[in-house]
N, CA and C of each residue as an Amber inpcrd file, in Angstrom:
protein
   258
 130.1650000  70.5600000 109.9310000 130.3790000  71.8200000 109.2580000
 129.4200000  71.9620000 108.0730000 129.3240000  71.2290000 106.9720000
 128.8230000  70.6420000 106.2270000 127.1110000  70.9760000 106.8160000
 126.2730000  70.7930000 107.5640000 125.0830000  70.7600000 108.4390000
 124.9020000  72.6680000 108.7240000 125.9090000  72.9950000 109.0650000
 126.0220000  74.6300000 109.5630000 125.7930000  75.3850000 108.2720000
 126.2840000  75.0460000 107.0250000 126.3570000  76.0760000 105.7590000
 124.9740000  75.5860000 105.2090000 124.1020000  74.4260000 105.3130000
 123.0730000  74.0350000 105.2200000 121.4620000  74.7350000 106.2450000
 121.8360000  74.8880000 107.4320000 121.4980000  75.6240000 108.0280000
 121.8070000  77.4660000 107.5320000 122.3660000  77.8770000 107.4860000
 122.5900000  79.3590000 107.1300000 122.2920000  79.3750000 105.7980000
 122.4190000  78.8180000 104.7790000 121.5990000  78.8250000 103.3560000
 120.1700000  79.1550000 103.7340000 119.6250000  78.7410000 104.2780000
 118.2830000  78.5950000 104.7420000 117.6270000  79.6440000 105.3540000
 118.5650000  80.2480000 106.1380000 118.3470000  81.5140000 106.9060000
 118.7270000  82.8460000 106.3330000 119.2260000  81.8870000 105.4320000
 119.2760000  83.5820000 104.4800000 118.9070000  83.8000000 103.3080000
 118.0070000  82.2320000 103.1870000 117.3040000  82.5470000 102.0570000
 115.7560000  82.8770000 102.3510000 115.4380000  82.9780000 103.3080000
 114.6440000  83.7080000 104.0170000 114.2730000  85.0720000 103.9820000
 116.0120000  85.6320000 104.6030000 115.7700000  86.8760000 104.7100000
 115.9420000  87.1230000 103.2660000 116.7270000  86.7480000 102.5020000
 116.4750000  87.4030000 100.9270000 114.9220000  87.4390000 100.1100000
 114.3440000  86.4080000 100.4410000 112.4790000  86.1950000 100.5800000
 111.8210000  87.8100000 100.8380000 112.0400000  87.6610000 102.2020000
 111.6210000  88.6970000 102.6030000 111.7670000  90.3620000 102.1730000
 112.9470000  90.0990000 101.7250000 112.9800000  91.7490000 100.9040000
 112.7770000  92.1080000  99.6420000 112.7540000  90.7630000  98.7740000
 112.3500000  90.6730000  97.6810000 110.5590000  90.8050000  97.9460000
 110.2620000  90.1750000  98.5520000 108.6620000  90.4300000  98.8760000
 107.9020000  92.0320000  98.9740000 109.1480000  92.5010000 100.0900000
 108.7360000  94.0760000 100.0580000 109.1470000  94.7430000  99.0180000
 110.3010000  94.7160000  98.6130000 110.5780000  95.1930000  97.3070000
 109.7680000  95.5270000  96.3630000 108.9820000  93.8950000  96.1270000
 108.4570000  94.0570000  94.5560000 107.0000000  94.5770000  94.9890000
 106.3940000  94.6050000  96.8750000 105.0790000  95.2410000  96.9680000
 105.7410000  96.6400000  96.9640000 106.7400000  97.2280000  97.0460000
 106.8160000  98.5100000  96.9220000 107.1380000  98.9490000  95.1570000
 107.2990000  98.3070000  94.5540000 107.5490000  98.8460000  93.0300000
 106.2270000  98.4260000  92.4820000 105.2150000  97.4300000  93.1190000
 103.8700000  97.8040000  92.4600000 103.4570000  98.4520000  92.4830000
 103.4260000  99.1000000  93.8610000 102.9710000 100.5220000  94.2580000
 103.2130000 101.2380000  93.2330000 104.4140000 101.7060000  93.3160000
 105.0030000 102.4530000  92.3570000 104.2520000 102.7000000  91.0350000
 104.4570000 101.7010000  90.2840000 103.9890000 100.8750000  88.9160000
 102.8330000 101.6640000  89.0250000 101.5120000 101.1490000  89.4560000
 100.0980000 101.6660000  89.6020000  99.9020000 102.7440000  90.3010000
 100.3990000 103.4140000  90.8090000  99.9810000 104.9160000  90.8850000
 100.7800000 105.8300000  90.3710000 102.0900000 105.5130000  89.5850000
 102.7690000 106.1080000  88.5540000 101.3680000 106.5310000  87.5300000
 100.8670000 105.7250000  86.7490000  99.8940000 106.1870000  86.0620000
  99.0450000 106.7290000  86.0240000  98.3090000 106.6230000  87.9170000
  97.4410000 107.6220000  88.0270000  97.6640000 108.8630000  88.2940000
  98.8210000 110.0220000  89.1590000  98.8680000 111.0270000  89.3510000
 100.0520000 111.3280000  89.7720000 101.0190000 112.6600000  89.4990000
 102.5550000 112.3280000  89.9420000 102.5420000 112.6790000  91.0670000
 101.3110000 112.9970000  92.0820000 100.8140000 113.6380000  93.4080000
 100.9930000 112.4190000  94.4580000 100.4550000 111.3440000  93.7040000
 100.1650000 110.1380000  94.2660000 101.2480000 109.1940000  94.1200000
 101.9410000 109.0000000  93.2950000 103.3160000 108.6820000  93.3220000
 104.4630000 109.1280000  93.9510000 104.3970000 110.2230000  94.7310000
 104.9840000 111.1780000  95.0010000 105.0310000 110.9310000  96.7710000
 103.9710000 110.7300000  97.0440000 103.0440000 110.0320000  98.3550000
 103.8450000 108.7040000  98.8770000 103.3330000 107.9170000  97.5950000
 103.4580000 106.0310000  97.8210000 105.3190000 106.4360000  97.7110000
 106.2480000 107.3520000  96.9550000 107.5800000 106.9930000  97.2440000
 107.9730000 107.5650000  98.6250000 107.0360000 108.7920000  99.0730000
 107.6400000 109.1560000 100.4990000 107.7330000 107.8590000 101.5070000
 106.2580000 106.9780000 101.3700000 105.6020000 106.4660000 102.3410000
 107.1790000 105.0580000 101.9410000 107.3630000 104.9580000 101.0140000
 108.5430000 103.4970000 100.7900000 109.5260000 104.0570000 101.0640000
 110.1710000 105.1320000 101.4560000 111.1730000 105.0570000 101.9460000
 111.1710000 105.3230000 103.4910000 110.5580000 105.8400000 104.4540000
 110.0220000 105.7060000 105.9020000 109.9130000 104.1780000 106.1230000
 108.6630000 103.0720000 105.0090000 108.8680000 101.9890000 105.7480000
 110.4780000 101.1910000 105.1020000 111.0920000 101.2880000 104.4750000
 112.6120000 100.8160000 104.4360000 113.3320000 101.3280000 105.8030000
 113.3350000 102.6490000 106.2290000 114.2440000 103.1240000 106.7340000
 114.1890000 102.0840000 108.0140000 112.5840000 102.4770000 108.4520000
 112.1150000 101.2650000 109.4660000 112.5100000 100.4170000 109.5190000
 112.1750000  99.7620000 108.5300000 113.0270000  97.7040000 108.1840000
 114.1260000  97.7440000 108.6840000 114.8310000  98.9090000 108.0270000
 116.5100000  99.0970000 108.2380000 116.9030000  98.7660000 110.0300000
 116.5440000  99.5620000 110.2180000 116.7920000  99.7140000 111.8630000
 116.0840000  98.6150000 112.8280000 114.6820000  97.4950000 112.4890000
 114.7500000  97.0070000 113.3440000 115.6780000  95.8140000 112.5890000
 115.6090000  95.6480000 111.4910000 117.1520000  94.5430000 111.3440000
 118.5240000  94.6140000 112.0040000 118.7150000  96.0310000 112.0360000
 119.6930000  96.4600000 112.7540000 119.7920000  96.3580000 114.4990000
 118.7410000  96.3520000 114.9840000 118.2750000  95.7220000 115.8070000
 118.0740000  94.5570000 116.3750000 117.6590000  93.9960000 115.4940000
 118.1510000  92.6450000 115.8550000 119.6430000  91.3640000 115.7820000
 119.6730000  92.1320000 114.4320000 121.2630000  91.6210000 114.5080000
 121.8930000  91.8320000 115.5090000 121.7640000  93.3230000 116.3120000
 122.5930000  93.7490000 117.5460000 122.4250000  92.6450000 118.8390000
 120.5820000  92.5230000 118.7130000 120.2860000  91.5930000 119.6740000
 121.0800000  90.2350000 119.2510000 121.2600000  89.4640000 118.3410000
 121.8350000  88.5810000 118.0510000 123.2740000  88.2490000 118.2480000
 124.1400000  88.8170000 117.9670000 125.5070000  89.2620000 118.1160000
 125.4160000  89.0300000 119.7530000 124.8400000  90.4080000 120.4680000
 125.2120000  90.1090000 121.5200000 124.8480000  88.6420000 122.7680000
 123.5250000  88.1450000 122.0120000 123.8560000  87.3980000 122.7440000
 124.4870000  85.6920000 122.1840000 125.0430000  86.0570000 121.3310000
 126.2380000  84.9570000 120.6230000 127.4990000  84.6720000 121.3750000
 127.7400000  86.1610000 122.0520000 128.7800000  86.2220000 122.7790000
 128.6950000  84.9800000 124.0500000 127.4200000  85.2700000 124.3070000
 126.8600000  85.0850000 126.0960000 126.8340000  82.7500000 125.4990000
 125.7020000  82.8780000 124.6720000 126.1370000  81.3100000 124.1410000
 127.1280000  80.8490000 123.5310000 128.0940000  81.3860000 123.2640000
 129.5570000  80.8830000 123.2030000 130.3590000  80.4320000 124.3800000
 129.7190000  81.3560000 125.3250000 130.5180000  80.8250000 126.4300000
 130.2280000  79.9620000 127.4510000 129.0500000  79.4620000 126.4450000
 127.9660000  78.3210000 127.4900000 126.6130000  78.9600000 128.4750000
 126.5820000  80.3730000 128.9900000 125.9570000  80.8780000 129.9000000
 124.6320000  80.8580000 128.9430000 123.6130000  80.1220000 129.5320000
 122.3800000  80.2210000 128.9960000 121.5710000  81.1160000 129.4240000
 121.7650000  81.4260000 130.6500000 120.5030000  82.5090000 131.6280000
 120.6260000  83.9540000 131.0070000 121.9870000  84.5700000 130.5170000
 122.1460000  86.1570000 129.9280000 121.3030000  85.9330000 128.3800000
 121.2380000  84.7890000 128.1160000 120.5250000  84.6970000 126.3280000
 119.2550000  85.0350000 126.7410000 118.7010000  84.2440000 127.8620000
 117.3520000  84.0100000 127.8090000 116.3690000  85.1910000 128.2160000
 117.6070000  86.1490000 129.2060000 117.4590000  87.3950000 129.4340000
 117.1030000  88.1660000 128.1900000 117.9050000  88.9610000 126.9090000
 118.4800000  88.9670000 126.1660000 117.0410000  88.3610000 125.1530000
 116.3680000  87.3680000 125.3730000 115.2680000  87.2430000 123.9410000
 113.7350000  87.5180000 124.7420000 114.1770000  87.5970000 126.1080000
 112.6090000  87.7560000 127.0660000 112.7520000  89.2330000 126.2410000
């Protein structure tokens, strides 16, 4: 058990990596073309929220892919997973 919460620390300190990464490249953005024009700031916030929305959905996506096939390796059947990540 002990090995499993060691494992998932890991995997989700990952994904917390990862959004902190985009995050702070999207508030540089921000940051530096805040100063140059409110035209251009205006731009770089349309363009950060399209690629979030994106992120959003293929995470959502994959979690779905994940989930479902959690079901299929819970119950031992390996061939519906392998289906499932082809």
């Amino acid at each position: 058990m002990k090995n499993f919460y060691r494992n998932f620390l890991k995997l989700c300190s990952m994904l917390v990596l990862q959004n902190v990464v985009t995050l702070s490249v999207n508030l540089a953005d921000n940051i530096m073309l805040g100063a140059f024009s409110e035209t251009a700031l205006s731009g770089v916030t349309t363009v950060n929220q399209v690629q979030s929305v994106f992120q959003q959905l293929l995470m959502a996506l994959g979690d779905g892919l994940v989930i479902f096939g959690s079901q299929y390796w819970g119950k031992k059947e390996t061939q519906p997973v392998r289906k499932i990540s082809a």
